[in-house]
C-alpha positions in Angstrom: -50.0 29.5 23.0 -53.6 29.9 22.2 -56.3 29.3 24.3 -57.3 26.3 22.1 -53.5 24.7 21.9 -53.6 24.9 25.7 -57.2 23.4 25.8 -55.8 20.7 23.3 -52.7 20.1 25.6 -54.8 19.3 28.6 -57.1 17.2 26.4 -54.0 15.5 25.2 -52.9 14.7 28.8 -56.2 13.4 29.6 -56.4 10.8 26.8 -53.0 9.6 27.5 -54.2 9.4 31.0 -57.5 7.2 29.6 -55.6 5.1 27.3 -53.4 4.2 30.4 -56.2 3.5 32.3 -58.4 1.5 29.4 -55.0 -0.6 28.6 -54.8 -1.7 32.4 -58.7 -2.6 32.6 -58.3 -4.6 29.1 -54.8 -6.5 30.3 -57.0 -7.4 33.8 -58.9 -9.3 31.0 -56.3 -11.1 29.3 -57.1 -8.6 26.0 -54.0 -6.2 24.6 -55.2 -3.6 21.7 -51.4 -3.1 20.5 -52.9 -0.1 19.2 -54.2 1.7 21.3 -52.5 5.5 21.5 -53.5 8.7 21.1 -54.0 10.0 17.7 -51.6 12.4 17.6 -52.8 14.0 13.8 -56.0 15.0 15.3 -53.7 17.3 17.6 -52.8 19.3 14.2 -56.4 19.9 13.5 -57.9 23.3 13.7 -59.4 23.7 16.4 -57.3 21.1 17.5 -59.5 18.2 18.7 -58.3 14.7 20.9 -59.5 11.4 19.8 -58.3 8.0 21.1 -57.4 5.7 18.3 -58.2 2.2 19.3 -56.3 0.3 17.0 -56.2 -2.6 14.7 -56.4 -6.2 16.0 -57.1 -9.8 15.3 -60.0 -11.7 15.3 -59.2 -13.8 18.7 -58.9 -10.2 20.4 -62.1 -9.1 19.5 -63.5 -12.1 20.1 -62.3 -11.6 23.9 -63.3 -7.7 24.0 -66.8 -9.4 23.0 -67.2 -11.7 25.2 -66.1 -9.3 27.8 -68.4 -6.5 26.6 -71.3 -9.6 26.6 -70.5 -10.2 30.4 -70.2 -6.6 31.4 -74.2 -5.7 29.7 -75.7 -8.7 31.6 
């Protein structure tokens, strides 16, 4: 394995462990992204880079995640 694959893999384990973490914060809130995951094409890249895909969702969940992110700022 290559010094970037094993760089990847921890980055990997660390945005699984941040999409846990974001999930739990957003249910405290009453919001779900059904989405949310890590992307695992961007794995494949080279170099091999980690992104966290958010997700698709409807308008009444991004009206919460706003009005959350609203409170959150003030």
């Amino acid at each position: 394995m290559t010094r970037e694959r094993r760089a990847a893999a921890g980055g990997m384990a660390e945005a699984e462990a941040v999409c846990e973490e974001l999930a739990a914060e957003l249910r405290r809130t009453g919001i779900v992204l059904p989405s949310l995951m890590v992307d695992p094409v961007t794995y494949g890249y080279e170099p091999p880079r980690v992104l966290v895909e958010l997700g698709r969702c409807n308008v009444e969940t991004t009206r919460k995640l706003i009005a959350v992110l609203k409170r959150a700022a003030q």
